[in-house]
GUZA-752686 format. One record per residue (C-alpha): chain; residue number from 1; x negated, y negated, z negated; residue in one letter. Coordinates in pm, 1 decimal, padded with zeros to 6 digits. Each point is the difference from the previous one (the first is absolute). Example, Ala and Ser with C-alpha at 12.3 -4.5 7.8 and 13.67 -1.06 7.14 Angstrom:
<'A',1,<-01230.0,00450.0,-00780.0>,'A'>
<'A',2,<-00137.0,-00344.0,00066.0>,'S'>
***
This chain:
<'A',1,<-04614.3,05125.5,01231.5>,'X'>
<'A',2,<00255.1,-00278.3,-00094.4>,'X'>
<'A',3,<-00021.1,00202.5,-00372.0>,'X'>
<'A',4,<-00356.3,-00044.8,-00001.1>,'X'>
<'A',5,<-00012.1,-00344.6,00080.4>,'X'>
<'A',6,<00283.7,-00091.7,-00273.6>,'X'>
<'A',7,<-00183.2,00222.6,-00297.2>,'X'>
<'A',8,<-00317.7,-00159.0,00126.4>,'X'>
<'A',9,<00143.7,-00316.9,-00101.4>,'X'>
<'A',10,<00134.9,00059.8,-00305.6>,'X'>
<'A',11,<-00316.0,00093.3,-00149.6>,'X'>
<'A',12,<-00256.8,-00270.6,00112.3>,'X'>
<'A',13,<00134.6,-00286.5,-00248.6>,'X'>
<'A',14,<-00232.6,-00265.9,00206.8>,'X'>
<'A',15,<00207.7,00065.5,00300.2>,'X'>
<'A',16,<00355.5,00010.4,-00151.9>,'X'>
<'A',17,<00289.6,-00091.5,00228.0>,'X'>
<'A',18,<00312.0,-00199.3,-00124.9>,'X'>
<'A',19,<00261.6,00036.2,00230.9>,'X'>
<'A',20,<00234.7,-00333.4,00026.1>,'X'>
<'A',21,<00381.1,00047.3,00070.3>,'X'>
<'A',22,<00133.6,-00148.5,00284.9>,'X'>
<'A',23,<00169.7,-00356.4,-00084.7>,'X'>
<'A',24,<00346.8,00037.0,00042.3>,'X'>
<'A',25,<00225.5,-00230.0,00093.4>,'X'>
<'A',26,<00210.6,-00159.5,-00259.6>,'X'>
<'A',27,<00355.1,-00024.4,00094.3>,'X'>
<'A',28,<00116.2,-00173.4,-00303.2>,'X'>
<'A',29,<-00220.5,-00282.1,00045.5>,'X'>
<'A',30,<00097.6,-00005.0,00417.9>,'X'>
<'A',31,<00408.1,-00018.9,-00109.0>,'X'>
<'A',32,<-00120.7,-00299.2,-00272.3>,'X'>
<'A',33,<-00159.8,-00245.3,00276.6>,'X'>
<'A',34,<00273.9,00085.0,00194.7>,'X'>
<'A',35,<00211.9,-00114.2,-00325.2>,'X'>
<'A',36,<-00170.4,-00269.7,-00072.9>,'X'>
<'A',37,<00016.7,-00185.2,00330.3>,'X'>
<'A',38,<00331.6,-00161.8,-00025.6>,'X'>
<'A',39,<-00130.6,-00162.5,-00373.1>,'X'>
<'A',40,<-00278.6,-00188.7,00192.7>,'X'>
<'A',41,<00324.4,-00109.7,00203.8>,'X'>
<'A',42,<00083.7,-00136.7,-00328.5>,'X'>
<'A',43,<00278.9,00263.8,-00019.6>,'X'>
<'A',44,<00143.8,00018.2,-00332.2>,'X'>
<'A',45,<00184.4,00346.6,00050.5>,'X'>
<'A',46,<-00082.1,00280.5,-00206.4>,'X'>
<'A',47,<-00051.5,00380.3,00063.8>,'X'>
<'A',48,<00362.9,00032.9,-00273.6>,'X'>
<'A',49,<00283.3,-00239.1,00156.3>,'X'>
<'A',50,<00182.1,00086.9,-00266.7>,'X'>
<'A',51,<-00206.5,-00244.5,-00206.9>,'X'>
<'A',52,<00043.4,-00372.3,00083.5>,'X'>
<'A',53,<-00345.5,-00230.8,00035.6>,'X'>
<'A',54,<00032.2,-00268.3,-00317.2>,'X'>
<'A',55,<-00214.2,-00286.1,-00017.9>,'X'>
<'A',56,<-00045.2,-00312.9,00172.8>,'X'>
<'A',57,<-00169.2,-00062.0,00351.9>,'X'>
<'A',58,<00053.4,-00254.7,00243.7>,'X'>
<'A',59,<00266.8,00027.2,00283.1>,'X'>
<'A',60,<-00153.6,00174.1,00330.0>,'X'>
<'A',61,<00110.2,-00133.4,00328.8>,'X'>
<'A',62,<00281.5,00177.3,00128.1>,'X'>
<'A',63,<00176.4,-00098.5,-00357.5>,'X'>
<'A',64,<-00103.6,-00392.8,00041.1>,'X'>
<'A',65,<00124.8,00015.3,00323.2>,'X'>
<'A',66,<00324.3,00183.9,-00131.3>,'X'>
<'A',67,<00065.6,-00200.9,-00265.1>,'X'>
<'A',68,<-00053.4,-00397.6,00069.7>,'X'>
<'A',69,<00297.1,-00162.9,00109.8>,'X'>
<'A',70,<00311.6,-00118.1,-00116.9>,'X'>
<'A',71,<00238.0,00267.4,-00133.9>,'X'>
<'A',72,<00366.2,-00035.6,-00053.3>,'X'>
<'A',73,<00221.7,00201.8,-00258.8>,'X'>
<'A',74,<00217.8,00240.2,00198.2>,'X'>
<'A',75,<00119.2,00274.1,-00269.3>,'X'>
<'A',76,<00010.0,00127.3,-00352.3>,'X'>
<'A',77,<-00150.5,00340.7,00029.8>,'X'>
<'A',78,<00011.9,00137.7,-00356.8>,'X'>
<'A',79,<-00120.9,-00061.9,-00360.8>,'X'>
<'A',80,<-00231.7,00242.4,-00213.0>,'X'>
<'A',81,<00135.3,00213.1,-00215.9>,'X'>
<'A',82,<-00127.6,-00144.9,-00312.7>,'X'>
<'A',83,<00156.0,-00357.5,00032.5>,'X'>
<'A',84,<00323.9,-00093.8,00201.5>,'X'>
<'A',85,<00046.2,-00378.5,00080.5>,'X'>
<'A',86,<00331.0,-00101.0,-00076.4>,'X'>
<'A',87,<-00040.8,-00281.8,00226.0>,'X'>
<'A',88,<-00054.9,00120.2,00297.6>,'X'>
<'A',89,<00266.3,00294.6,-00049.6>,'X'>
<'A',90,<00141.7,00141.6,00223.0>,'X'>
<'A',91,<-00138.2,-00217.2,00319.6>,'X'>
<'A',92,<-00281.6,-00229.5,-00086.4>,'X'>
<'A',93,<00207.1,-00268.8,00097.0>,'X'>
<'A',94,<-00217.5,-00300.7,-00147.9>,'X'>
<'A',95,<-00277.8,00045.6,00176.4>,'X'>
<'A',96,<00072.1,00159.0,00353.4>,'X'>
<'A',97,<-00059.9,-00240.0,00266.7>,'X'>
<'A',98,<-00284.5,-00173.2,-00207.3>,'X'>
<'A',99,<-00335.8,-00008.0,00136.5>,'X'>
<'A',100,<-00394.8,00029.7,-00102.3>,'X'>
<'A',101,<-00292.1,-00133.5,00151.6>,'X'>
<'A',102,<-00322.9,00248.4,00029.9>,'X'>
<'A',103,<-00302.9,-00162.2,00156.0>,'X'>
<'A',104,<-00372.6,00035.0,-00059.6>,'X'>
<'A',105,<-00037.3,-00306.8,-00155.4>,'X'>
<'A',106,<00348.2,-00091.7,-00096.8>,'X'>
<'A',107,<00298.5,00184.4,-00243.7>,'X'>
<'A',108,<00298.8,-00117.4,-00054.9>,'X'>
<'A',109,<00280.1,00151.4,-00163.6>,'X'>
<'A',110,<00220.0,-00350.9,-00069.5>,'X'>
<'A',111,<00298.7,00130.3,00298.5>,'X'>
<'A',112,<00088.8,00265.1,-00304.4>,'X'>
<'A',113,<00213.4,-00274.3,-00128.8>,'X'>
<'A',114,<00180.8,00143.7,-00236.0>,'X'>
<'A',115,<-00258.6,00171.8,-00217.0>,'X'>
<'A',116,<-00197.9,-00274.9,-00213.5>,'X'>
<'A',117,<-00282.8,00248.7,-00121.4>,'X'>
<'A',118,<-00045.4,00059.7,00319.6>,'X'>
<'A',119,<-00097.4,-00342.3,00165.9>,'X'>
<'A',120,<-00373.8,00006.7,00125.4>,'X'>
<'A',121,<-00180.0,-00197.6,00239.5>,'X'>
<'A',122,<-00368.2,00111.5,00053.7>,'X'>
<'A',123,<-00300.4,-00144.1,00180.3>,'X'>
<'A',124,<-00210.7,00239.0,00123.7>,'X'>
<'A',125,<00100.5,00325.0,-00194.6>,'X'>
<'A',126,<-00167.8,00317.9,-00030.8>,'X'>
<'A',127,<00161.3,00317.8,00099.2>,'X'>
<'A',128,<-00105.0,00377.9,-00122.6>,'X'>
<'A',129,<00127.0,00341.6,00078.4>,'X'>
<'A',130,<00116.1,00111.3,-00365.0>,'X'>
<'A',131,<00087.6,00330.3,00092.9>,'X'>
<'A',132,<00037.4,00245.7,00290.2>,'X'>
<'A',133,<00250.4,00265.5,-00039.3>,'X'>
<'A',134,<-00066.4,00243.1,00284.8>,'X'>
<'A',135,<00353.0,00202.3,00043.5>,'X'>
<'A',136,<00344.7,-00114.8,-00150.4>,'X'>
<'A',137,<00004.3,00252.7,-00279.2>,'X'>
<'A',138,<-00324.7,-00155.6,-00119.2>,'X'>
<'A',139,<00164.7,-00377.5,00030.2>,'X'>
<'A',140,<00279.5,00147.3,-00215.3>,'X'>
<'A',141,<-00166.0,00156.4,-00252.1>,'X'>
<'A',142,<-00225.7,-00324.8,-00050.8>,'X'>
<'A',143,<00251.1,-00236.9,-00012.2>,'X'>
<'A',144,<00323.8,00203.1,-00066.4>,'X'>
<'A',145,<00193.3,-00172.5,00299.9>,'X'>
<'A',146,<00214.8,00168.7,00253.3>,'X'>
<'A',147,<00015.3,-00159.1,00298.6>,'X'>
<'A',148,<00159.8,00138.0,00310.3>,'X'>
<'A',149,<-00206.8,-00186.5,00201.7>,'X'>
<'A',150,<-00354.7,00164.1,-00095.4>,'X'>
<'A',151,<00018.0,00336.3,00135.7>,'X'>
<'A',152,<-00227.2,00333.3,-00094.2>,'X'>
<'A',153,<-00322.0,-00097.2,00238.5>,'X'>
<'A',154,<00010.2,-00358.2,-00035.0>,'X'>
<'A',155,<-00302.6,-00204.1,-00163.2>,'X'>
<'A',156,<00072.4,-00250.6,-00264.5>,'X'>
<'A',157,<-00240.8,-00290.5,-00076.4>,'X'>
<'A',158,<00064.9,-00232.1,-00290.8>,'X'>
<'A',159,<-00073.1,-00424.3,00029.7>,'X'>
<'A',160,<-00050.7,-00186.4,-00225.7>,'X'>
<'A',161,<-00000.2,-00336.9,00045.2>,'X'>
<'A',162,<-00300.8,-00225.0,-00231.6>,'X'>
<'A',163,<00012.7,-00420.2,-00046.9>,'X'>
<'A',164,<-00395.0,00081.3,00043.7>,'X'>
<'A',165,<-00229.5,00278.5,-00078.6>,'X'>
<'A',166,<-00033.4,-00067.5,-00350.9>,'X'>
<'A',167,<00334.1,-00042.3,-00082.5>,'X'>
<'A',168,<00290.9,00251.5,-00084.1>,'X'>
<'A',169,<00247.9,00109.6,00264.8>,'X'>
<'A',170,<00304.5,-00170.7,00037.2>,'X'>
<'A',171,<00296.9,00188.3,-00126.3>,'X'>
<'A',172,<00125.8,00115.3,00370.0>,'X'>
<'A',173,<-00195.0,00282.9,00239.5>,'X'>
<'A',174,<00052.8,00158.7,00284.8>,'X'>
<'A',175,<00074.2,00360.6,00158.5>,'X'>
<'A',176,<-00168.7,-00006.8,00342.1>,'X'>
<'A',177,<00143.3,00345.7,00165.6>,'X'>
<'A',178,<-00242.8,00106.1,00260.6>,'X'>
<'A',179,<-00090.1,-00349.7,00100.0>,'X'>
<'A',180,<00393.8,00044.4,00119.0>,'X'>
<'A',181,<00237.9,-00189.5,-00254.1>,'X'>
<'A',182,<-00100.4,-00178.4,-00285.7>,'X'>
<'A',183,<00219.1,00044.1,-00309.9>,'X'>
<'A',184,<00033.5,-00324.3,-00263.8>,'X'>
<'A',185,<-00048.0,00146.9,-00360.8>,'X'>
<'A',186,<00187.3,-00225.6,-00247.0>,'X'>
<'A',187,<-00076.6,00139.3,-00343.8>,'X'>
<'A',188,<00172.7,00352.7,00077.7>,'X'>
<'A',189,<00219.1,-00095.6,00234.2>,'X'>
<'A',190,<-00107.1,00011.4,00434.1>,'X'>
<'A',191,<00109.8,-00160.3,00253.2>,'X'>
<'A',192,<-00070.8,00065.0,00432.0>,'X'>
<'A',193,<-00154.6,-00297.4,00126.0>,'X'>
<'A',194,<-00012.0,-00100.1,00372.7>,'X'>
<'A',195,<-00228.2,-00192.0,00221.5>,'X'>
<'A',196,<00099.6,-00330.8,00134.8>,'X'>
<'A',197,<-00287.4,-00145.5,00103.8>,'X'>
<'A',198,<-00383.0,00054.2,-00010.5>,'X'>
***
């Protein structure tokens, strides 16, 4: 009977059948929402880690809240391996104990009192994430530093530091280590910084 019916239709054209698949369920496009949700948490990291985020954006939160403050020079940490300051060989010894003001709308850099090119006071800067290095190796191959203190799972933004938005950076950035310690970047040459007030 069910052969019947089937041959039936085949032949009568005016009655032809189409038979639809059923829809199935995409799985790729379930494990992209799920993806993209931290991006419209303004989440800059990418499905590779092994690639760092470049570009500017604005300081979120947690990093404003991180990095205003004073900050006080505690320790040379290293120098990169292109360029070795003589200077500051073998301790940094001209510039620990100096400090640098980081507020929203104030900069000031004039406690580093023994570098000259170095003597900024700002009026309502503008920050911006330069750079987010998402594991050490990354950091390292990026900037060719080895610092002890930036370990295999830690996540790296560059600051730089802007007299407005227009204007070029200053010639002095920041390492901001997991919103955990900030590092001073003085042309290749870093320094840990400490809080000392907020």
């Amino acid at each position: 009977m069910l052969m019947l019916l089937s041959s039936g239709c085949a032949n009568d054209n005016s009655n032809k059948m189409t038979v639809q698949p059923k829809p199935q369920r995409d799985i790729s496009q379930t494990k992209l929402s799920n993806q993209s949700k931290p991006e419209e948490n303004n989440s800059f990291i990418p499905a590779n880690t092994s690639e760092p985020f470049i570009g500017h954006i604005d300081l979120d939160s947690e990093t404003e809240k991180f990095l205003y403050g004073t900050w006080k020079v505690e320790k040379l940490l290293g120098f990169g391996n292109s360029w070795n300051d003589a200077s500051e060989y073998p301790t940094g010894q001209k510039i620990i104990g100096d400090e640098i003001v980081i507020k929203k709308d104030f900069f000031s850099s004039k406690g580093l009192e023994n570098y000259n090119a170095y003597q900024y006071e700002l009026k309502n800067p503008s920050y911006s994430i330069a750079m987010i290095c998402y594991n050490g190796e990354s950091f390292y191959r990026i900037w060719k530093i080895d610092l002890d203190i930036i370990k295999l799972n830690d996540t790296v933004k560059s600051i730089e530091v802007f007299p407005s938005p227009k204007e070029s950076s200053i010639p002095l950035s920041f390492f901001d280590v997991n919103n955990n310690t900030l590092i001073l970047l003085l042309e290749s040459t870093c320094f840990e910084l400490k809080k000392v007030a907020d």
